[in-house]
N, C-alpha and C positions, 0 to 999 in steps of 0.2 A: 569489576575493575573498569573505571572510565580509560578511552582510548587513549587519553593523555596520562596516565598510567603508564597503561601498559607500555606505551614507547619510552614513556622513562626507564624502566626497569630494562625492555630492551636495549637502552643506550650503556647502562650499568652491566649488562653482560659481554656488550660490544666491548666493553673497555676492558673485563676481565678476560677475553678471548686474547684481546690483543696482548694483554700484560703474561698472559701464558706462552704465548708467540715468542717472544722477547726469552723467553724461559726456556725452552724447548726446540723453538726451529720450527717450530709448525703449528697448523691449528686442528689438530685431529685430536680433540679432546677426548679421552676416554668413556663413556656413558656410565659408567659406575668411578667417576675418578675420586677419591677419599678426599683429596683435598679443597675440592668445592664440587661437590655431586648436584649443585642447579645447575653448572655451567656445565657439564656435561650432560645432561639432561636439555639442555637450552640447547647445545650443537647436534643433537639430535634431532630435536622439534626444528629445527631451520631446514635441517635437509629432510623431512617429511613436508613440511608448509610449502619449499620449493616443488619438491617431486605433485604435490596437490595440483598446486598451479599449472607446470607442465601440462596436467593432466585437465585441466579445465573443469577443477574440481574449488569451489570454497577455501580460500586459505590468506591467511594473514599478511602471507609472503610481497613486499613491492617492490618496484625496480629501485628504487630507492637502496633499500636493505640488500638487494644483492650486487648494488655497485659496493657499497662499505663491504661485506662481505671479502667477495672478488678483488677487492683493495690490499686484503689481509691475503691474497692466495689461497682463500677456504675453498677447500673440497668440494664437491656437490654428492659424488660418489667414492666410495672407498671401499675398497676388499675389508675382510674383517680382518686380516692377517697384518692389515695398514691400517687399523683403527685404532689400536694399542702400538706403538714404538715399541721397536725392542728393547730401548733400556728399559724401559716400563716393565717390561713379559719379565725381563732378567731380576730387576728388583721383588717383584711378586715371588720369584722363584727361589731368591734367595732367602725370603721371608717365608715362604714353606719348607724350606731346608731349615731354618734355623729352629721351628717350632718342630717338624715332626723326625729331623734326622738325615732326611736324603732328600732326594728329588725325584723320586719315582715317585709325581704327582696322576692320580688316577683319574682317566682319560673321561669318569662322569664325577670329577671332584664337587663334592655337594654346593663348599664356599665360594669356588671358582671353574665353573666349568669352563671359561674358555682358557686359563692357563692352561687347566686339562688336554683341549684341545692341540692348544700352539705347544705343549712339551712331544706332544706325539706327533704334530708336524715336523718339528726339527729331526726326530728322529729318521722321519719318511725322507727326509732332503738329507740327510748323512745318508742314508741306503744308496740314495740316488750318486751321490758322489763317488761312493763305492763301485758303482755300476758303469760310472764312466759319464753319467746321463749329467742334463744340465739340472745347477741346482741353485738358490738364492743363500745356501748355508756356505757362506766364506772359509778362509781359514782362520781369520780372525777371531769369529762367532763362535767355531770349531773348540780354539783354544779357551775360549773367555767363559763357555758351556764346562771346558772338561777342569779349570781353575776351581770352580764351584762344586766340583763332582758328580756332575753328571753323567751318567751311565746311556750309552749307546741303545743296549739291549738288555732288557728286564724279562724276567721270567717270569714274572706273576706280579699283575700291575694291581691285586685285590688286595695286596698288602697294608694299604690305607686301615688308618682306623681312627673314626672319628672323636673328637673332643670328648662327647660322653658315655664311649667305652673306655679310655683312659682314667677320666672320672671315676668311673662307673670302678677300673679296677685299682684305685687308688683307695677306694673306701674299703673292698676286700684287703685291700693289704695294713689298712691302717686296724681292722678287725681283728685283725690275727697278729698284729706284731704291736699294734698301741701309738705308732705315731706314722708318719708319711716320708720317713727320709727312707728314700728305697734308694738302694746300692748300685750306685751307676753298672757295675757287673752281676748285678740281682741274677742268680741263675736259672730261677721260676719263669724270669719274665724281665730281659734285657732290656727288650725296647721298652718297657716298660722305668727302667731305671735310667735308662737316655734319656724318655719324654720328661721326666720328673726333673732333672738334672736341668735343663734347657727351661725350664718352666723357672725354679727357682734363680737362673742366672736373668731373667725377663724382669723376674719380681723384685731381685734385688737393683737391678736399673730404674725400675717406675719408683720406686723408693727415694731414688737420688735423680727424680726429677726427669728422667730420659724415655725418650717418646719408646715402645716395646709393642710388641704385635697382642699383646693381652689386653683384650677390653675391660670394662670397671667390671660386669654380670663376672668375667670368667676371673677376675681378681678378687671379687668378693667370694665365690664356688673354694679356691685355694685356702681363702683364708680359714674359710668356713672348715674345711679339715686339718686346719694346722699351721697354713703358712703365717709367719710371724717373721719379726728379726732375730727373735731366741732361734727359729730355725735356722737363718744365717747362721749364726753363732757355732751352730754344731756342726755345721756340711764346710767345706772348701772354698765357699762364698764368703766366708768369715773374715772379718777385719784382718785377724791373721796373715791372711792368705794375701793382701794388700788391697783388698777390693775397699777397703775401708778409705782408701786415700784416693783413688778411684774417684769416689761419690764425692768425698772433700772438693776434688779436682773438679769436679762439676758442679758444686754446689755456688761454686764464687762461681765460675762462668757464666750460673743463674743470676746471680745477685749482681756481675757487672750488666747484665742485660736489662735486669730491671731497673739497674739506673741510666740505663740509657734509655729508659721507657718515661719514666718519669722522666729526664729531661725537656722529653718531648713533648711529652702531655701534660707535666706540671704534676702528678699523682703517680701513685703505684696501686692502682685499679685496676688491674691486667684484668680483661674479661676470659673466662676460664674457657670459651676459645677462641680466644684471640687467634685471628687466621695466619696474621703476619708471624707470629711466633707461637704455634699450639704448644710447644714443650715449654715455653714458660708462662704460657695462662695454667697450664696442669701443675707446675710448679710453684705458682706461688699459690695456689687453693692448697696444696701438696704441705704447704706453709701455716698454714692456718688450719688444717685439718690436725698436724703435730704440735702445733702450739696448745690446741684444744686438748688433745692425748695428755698432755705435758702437765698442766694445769687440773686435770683430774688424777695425777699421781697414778695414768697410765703409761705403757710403754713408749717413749717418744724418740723421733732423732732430732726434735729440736735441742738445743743448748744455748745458755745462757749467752754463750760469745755472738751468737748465732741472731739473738732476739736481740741485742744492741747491733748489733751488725744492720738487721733489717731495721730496727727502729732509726737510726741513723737516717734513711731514705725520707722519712715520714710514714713507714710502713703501717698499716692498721690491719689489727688484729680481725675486728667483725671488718665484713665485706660492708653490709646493710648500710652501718654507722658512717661507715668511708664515704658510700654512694649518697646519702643523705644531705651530709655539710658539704658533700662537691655542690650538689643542685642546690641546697641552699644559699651560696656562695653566688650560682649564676643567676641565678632567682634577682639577687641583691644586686648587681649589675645590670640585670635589665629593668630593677624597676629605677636605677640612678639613671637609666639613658631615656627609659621612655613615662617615669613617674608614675608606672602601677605595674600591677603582679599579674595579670589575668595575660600568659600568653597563650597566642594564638597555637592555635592545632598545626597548624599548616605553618608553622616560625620556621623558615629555610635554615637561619642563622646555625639554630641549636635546636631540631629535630627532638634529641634525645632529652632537655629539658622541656617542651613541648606535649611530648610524651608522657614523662614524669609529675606534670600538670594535672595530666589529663586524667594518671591512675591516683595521686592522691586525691580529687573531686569524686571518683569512684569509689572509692573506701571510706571516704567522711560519708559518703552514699548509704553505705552500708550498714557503718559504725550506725547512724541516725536511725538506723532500723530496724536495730537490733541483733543485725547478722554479724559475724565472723567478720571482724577486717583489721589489719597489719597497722593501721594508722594510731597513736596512740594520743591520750589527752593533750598530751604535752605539746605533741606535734600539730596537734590542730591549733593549740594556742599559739604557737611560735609563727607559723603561717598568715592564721588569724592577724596576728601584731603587726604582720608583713603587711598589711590591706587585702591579703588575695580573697574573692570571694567566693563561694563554692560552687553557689550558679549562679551564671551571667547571664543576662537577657539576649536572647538574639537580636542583634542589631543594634544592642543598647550600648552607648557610648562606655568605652571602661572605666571601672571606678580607681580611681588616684588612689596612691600608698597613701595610709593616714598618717599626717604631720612628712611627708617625703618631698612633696614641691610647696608647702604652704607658703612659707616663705618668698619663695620666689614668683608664687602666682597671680597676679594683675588683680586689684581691688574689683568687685563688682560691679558691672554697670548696671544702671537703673534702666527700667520700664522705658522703651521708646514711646513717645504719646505723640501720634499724628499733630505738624505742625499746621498751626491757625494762623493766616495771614493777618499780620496786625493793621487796626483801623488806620486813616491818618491822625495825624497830631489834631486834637481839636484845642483852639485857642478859648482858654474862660474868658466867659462874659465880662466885663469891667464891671465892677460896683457901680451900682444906683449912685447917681449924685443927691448927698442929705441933701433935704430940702425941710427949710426952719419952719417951724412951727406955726400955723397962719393963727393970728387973732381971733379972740372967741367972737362969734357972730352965732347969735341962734339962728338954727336948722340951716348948715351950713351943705349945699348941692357937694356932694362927695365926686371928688376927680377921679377920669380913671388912671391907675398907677403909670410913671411915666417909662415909656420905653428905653430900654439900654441904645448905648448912642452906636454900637456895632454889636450885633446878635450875628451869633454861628447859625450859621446853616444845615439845620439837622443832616446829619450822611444818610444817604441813601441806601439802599439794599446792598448792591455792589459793591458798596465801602466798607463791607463786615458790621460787626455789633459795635454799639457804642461803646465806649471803656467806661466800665464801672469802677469808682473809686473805694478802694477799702480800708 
């Protein structure tokens, strides 16, 4: 990566810090933060590159960067206990509550060992309170701890059990009984019918579009034993039960979002993580995955009302198709502004068509070689028609749309031909005056021819070539 890089992508984290600032009250980004894990990773490497420096060690670190920094009130140094905000700690905690039941989260938690950590601190700073001693645990935090259920004092913190021992005993139980609805009071294995219970309320959310602590690996594992919407149907999650109006209810607060997505950007492209709204890049892929379901006379929540609803937007079904006629679309706009197709790598304008340039010349690359490539005849012709060509010369002037500026393009000038300074004027000779016919006389002395009564003067060197007559 050239230096002038790198400080761009530096200026592009600068901004992200700041725009979390703005968000939060601070800039003590998390180092594993889910919702942009560079820039947490980037507030990390800043306070190593400084502490380098300090030390009179190699580092990227310049005064420069830590005036902007210091601007923002960044940290240099931080306890770990101040590296994570407490709503932070609290959110995480409630999201271990909701997946395993409680909050007796264990103190070497595989997924999270420093929530592990800070749950067992708080407890250490309740003791102290108790004691009389000073402590950082308010009564606020006190209250806002025991709201979520938090427990003081646990009696055996081995309790935990991980993801695929649950698994693990979901497949026994589906062995012996034939399907996976275990009885929230299962008496084999309670917790065991809580996890299941809490799993299926997760899954009936990701269904209806809503962000759920189950990743695609552990959603695809569920379905793979069983989970379905026929399971719905059978448990308490059941339309029945109102959850059905539920998803309805969130289904249009998808769909007024994406039309507020298109407004913005003209399409409903939502890239599937879109950062400003990751629940409806999941949603509308969520969209198209059930439209596909639908269309093969498998089980879908798409509905007809549903498919003119989104169609109504300009909604499209393939993704590919959508992303195709957008770039083709800007394709056609840049070659009406600048009269050909070939753009530049480095187009500030439109990066992303740029880009998209650059992989379809890679796959005509490919197609022509007989490998594997996504580009199809069609497509090369449509392109092709466009003028774009597939390699350009370096350096070589770009080739115009064909028939795109003819029209309007200035006739050809001719061949410059170094100019010849022209001779002067030379003035013709006057005609000979006739002269009659002298009388016959034998052996008559022959005169010599008579001189013109003003003769030019031949030109000189200096005066160029004589003008030849043609």
């Amino acid at each position: 990566m050239t230096l002038r890089k790198q400080q761009e992508t530096w200026e592009v984290r600068l901004k992200e810090l700041k725009a979390y600032k703005v968000a939060n009250g601070h800039c003590n980004v998390p180092l594993h933060y889910e919702e942009n894990k560079q820039l947490g990773r980037w507030v990390d490497k800043q306070r190593t590159y400084y502490r380098q420096m300090k030390e009179g060690k190699k580092s990227s670190m310049t005064a420069e960067r830590i005036e902007k920094l210091e601007g923002l009130n960044f940290r240099w140094k931080i306890r770990d206990s101040d590296h994570v905000p407490w709503e932070e700690r609290m959110k995480q905690l409630k999201a271990y509550r909701d997946l395993h039941g409680d909050c007796n989260v264990p103190y070497h938690h595989p997924e999270n060992k420093a929530l592990g950590k800070w749950v067992s601190r708080q407890r250490e700073f309740f003791k102290f309170r108790q004691e009389g001693l000073r402590s950082s645990l308010t009564d606020e935090r006190v209250n806002e701890l025991a709201e979520v259920g938090f427990t003081w004092k646990v009696r055996d913190q081995t309790d935990y059990v991980p993801w695929e021992t649950r698994i693990r005993e979901l497949k026994e139980y589906k062995k012996k009984h034939g399907d996976v609805v275990v009885p929230k009071d299962y008496e084999a294995n309670k917790k065991l019918g809580r996890w299941v219970d809490h799993q299926l309320s997760f899954y009936s959310m990701q269904l209806g579009g809503l962000p759920t602590p189950l990743t695609a690996e552990r959603t695809k594992e569920l379905e793979a034993l069983g989970f379905s919407e026929e399971m719905l149907q059978d448990t308490e999650h059941s339309p029945s039960s109102g959850h059905s109006s539920v998803l309805d209810a969130n289904w249009k607060k998808r769909l007024d979002e994406l039309k507020q997505y298109r407004d913005e950007h003209g399409d409903c492209s939502v890239p599937k993580r879109y950062k400003a709204n990751t629940a409806l890049g999941y949603w509308v892929n969520t969209q198209r995955k059930h439209y596909k379901l639908l269309k093969e006379g498998k089980k879908s929540t798409m509905t007809n009302a549903r498919i003119q609803e989104l169609e109504k937007l300009g909604f499209a079904w393939n993704q590919n198709e959508a992303i195709w006629n957008k770039r083709i679309q800007e394709l056609k706009d840049y070659s009406k502004e600048h009269g050909h197709c070939n753009v530049p790598r480095n187009y500030s304008q439109n990066i992303e068509l740029a880009k998209w340039i650059d992989s379809q010349r890679k796959q005509y690359s490919m197609k022509r070689d007989g490998k594997k490539a996504s580009i199809t005849d069609a497509r090369v012709a449509e392109l092709e028609g466009m003028g774009l060509t597939w390699k350009p010369r370096k350096g070589a002037p770009l080739v115009p749309v064909v028939g795109a500026v003819e029209a309007a393009a200035p006739p050809p000038k001719a061949a410059s031909v170094p100019a010849v300074a022209a001779p002067p004027a030379v003035k013709p000779a006057p005609d000979p005056v006739p002269v009659p016919p002298a009388a016959t006389k034998p052996a008559p002395t022959v005169a010599p021819p008579a001189k013109p009564e003003a003769e030019a003067p031949a030109p000189s060197a200096k005066d160029g070539p004589a003008s030849v007559e043609i």
